[in-house]
C-alpha positions in Angstrom: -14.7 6.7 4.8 -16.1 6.0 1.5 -14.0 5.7 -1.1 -13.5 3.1 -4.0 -10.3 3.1 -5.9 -10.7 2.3 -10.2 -9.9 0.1 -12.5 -6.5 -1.5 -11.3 -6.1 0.9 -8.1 -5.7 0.0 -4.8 -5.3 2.2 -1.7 -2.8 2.1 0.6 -2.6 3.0 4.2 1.6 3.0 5.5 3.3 1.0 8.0 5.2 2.6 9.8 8.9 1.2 10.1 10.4 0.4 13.6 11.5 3.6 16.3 14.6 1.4 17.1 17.4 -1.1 15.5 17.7 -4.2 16.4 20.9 -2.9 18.8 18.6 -0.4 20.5 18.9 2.6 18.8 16.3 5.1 18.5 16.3 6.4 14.8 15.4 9.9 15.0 12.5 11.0 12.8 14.8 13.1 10.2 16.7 9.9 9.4 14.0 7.4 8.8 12.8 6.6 5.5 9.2 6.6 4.2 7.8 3.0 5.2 7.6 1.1 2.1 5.3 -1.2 3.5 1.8 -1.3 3.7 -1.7 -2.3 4.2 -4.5 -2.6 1.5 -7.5 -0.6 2.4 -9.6 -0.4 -0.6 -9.6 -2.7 -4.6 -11.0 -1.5 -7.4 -12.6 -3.7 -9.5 -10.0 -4.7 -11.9 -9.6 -4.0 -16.1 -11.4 -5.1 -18.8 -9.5 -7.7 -21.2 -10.3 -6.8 -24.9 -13.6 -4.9 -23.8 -15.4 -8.4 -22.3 -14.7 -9.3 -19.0 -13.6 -8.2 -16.3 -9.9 -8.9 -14.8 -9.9 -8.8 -11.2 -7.0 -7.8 -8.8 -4.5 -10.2 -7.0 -4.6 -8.6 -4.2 -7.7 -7.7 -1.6 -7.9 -5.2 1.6 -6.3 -6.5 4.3 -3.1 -7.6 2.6 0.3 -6.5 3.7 2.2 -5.0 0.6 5.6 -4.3 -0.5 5.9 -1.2 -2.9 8.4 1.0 -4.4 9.9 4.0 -2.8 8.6 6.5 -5.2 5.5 4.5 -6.1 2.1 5.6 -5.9 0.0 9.7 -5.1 -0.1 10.7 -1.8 -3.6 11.7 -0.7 -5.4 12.5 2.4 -8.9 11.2 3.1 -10.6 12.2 6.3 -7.3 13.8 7.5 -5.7 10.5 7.2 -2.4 10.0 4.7 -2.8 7.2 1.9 -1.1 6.1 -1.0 -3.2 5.3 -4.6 -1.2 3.3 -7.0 -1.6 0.9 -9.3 -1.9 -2.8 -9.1 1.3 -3.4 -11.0 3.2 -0.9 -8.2 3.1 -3.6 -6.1 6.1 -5.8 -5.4 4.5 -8.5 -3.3 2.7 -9.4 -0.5 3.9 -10.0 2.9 2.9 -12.5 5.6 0.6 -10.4 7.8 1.3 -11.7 10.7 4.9 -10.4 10.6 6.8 -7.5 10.0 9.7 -6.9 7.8 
């Protein structure tokens, strides 16, 4: 895939959430909600700061994110579902060696 997000864009691949509680329980597919977790495929290169340099973004592919439920466009790349949101959509980053 090539494919470079702009300006203060990031792309966004989901992580999935757990198929079972901590009880046991198998969620069925019609009651889970969309993951709002994520890895960080693809930066742009960040915004300009009164039209001299160049602000680059906090974040860098690879990194586990938190976002908002309704945050971001869904698109499909290669017949593959991502997210493109802004920078500022993002709540935080996550440990990546654990999951929430």
């Amino acid at each position: 895939m090539t494919f470079r997000p702009l300006h203060d864009r990031v792309l966004v691949r989901r992580i999935d959430e757990r198929e079972k509680t901590a009880g046991g329980v198998i969620i069925p597919d019609t009651a889970k909600e969309k993951p709002m977790e994520g890895e960080i495929i693809a930066v742009g290169k960040g915004v300009y700061a009164d039209y001299k340099e160049r602000i680059p973004l906090d974040v860098k592919p690879g990194d586990r994110i938190l976002f908002g439920k309704w945050s971001g466009s869904e698109v499909t790349i290669d017949g593959e579902e991502f997210l493109i949101m802004k920078e500022s959509d993002v709540l935080g980053v996550t440990d990546s060696n654990r999951t929430l």
